[in-house]
C-alpha positions in Angstrom: -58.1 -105.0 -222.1 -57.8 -108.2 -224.3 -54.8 -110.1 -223.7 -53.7 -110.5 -226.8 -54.1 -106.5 -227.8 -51.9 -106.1 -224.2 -49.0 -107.6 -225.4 -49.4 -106.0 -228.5 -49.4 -102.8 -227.2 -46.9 -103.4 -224.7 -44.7 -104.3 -227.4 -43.9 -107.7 -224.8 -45.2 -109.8 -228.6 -44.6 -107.5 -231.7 -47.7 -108.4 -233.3 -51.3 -109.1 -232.2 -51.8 -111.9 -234.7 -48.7 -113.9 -233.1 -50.1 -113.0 -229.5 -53.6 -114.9 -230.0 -51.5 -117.7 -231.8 -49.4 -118.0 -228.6 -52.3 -117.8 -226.2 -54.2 -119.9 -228.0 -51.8 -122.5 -228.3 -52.1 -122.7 -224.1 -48.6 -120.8 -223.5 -49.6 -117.7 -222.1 -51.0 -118.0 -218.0 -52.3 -115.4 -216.4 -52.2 -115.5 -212.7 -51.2 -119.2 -212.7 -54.3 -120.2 -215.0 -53.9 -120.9 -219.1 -55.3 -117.5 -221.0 -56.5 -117.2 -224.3 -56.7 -114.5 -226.5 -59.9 -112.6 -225.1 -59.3 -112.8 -221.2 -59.6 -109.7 -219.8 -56.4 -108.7 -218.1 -55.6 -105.7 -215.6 -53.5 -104.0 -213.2 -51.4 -106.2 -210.9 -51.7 -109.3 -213.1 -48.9 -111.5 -213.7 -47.9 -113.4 -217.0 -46.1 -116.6 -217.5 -45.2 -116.6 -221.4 -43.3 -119.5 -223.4 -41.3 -118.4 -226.2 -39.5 -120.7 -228.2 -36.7 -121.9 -225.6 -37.6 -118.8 -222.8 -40.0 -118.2 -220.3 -40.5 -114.7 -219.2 -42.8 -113.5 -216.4 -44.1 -110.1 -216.0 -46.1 -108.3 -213.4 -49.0 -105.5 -215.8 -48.3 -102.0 -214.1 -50.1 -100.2 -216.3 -53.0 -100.3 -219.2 -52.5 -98.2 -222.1 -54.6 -98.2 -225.5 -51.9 -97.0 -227.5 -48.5 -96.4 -226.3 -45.4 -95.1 -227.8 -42.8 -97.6 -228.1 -39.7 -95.6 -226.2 -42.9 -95.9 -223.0 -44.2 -99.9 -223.8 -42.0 -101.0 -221.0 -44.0 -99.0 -218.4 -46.4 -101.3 -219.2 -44.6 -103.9 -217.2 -42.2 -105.5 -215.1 -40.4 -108.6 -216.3 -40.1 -110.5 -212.8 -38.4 -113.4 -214.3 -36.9 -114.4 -217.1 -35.2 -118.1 -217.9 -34.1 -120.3 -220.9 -35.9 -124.0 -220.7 -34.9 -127.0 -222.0 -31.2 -126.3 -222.2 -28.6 -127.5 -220.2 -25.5 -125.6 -219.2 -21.9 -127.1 -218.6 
């Protein structure tokens, strides 16, 4: 499956249009190596994304078509999850 229709359909990005902007853009890895849009992603992968000040990394566990959105986080596992570019006190 596309990456960008992934996290579309996994609900991780709300909408597919944002998803190829992000990838493109060189913030999405997948397994370590920059994605874009149309790399082919599968079971077992694992995504870095940057989003605005966060960086979330989750592990694919599953590849749906079409999913309802109460059962999108069965897609994946969030393994990590960080602000960047803050700094606490």
């Amino acid at each position: 499956m596309r990456l960008d229709k992934f996290l579309k359909v996994s609900r991780l990005i709300k909408r597919r249009t944002l998803a190829k902007e992000v990838s493109d853009q060189g913030r999405i890895l997948v397994n370590g190596k920059e994605a874009k849009a149309s790399t082919n992603v599968k079971v077992g992968d694992e995504l870095t994304i940057k989003l605005g000040q966060r960086m979330v990394t989750a592990k694919i566990e599953l590849i749906q078509e079409t999913t309802r959105k109460d059962a999108a986080a069965e897609m994946y596992t969030i393994i990590k999850e960080e602000r960047i570019g803050t700094t606490e006190f």
